[in-house]
C-alpha positions in Angstrom: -58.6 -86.2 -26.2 -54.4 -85.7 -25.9 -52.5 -87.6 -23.8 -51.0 -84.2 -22.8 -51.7 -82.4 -18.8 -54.3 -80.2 -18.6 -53.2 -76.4 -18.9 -53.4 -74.3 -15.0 -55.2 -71.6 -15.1 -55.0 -69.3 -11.7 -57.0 -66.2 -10.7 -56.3 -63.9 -8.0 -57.6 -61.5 -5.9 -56.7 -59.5 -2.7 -60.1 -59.0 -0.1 -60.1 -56.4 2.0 -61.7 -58.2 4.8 -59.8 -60.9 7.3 -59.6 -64.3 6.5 -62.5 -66.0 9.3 -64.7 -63.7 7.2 -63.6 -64.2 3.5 -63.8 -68.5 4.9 -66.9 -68.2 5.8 -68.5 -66.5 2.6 -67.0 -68.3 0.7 -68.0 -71.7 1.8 -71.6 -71.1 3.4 -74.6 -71.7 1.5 -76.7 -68.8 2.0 -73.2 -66.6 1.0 -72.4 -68.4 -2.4 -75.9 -67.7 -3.3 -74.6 -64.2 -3.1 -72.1 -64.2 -5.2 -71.5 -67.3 -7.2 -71.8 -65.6 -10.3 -69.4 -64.1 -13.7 -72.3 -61.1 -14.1 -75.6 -59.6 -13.2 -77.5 -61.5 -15.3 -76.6 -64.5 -13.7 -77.5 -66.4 -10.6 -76.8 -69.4 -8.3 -80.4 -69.9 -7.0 -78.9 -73.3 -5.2 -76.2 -73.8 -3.3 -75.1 -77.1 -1.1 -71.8 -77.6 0.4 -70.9 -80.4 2.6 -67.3 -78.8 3.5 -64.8 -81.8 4.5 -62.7 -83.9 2.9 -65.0 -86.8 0.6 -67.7 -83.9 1.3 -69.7 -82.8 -1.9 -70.2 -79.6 -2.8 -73.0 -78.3 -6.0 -73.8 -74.4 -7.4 -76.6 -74.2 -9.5 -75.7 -71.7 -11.9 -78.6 -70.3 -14.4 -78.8 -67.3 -16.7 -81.9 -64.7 -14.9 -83.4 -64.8 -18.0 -84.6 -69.3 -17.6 -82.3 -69.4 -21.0 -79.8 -71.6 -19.6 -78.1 -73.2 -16.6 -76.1 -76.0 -15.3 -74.7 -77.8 -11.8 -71.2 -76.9 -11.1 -69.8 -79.5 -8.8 -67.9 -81.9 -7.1 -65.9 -83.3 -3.9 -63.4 -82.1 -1.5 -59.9 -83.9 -1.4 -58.3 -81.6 1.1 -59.7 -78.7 3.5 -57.6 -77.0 6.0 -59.3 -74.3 7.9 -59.3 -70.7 7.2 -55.9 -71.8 4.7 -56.8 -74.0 1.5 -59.4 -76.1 0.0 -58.7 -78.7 -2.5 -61.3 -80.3 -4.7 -62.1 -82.7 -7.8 -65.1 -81.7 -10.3 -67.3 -83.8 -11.5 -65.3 -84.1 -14.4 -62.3 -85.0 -13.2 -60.6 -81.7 -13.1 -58.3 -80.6 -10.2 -58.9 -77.1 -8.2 -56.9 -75.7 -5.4 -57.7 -72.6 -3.5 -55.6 -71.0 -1.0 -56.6 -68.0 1.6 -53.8 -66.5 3.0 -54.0 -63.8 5.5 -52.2 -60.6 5.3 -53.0 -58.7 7.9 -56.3 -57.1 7.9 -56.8 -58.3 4.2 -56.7 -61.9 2.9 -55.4 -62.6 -0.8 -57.1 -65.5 -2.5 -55.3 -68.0 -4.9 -57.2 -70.2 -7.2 -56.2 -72.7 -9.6 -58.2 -74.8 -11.9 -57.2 -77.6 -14.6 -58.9 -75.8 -17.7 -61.7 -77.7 -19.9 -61.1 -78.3 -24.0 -64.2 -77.0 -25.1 -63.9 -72.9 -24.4 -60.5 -70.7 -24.6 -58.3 -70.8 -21.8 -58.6 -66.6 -21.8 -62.5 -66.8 -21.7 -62.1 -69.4 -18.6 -60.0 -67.3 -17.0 -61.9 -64.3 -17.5 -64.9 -66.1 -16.5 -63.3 -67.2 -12.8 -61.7 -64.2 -12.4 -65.1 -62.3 -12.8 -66.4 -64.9 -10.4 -63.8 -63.8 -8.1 -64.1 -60.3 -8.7 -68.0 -60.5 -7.8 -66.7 -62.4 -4.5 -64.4 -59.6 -3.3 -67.0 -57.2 -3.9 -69.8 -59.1 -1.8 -67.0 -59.6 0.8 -65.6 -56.5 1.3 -69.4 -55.4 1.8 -71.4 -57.8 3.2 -72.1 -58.1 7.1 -71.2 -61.8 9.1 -74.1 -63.1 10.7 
């Protein structure tokens, strides 16, 4: 391990869909389930989120196919409504999300402290497909 700061990695996308709406798929349950994943043959079959600050939140995350899977997790240091969440993962790494509304649309701004043990381009294509999927579910999905 170096001594060094983490690299930044940030991902962006703009949703066509205001941001009450894009908030609220992104943070309920029975929405991440939805879309919580980099491709198709992946899933998030669990999905908890206790959305305040010292909240926790957890995504089960497992390959279709049984072959693998893993918990991605961990707890809120900041949320402001409809504008920016802020959170530590269970491994210590720093995440920041903002939502900001423009007009009709809403562009989301993540940023994540990458890990050491895959490429910082595969992580980012990995979040970025992640957000891709979200935009897509959010663009079409219906509140309810």
């Amino acid at each position: 391990m170096g001594t060094s700061s983490p690299v930044t990695i940030t991902v962006e996308a703009i949703v066509h869909s205001p941001v009450a709406s894009v908030w609220k798929f992104w943070t309920e349950p029975k929405h991440i389930k939805q879309w919580n994943n980099a491709s198709d043959d992946w899933h998030t079959p669990i999905a908890e989120n206790d959305l305040r600050v010292g909240g926790a939140f957890v995504s089960r995350m497992e390959a279709k196919d049984g072959s693998f899977g893993f918990d991605f997790g961990g707890v809120y240091d900041e949320v402001s409504l409809n504008e920016s969440i802020a959170y530590t993962l269970g491994d210590g790494r720093k995440v920041s999300i903002s939502f900001i509304a423009q007009g009709d649309d809403t562009k989301i701004v993540e940023s994540f402290e990458a890990e050491e043990t895959n490429g910082v381009e595969m992580q980012q294509a990995g979040w970025q497909a992640i957000l891709d999927n979200f935009k897509k579910y959010a663009e079409s999905a219906k509140e309810e």
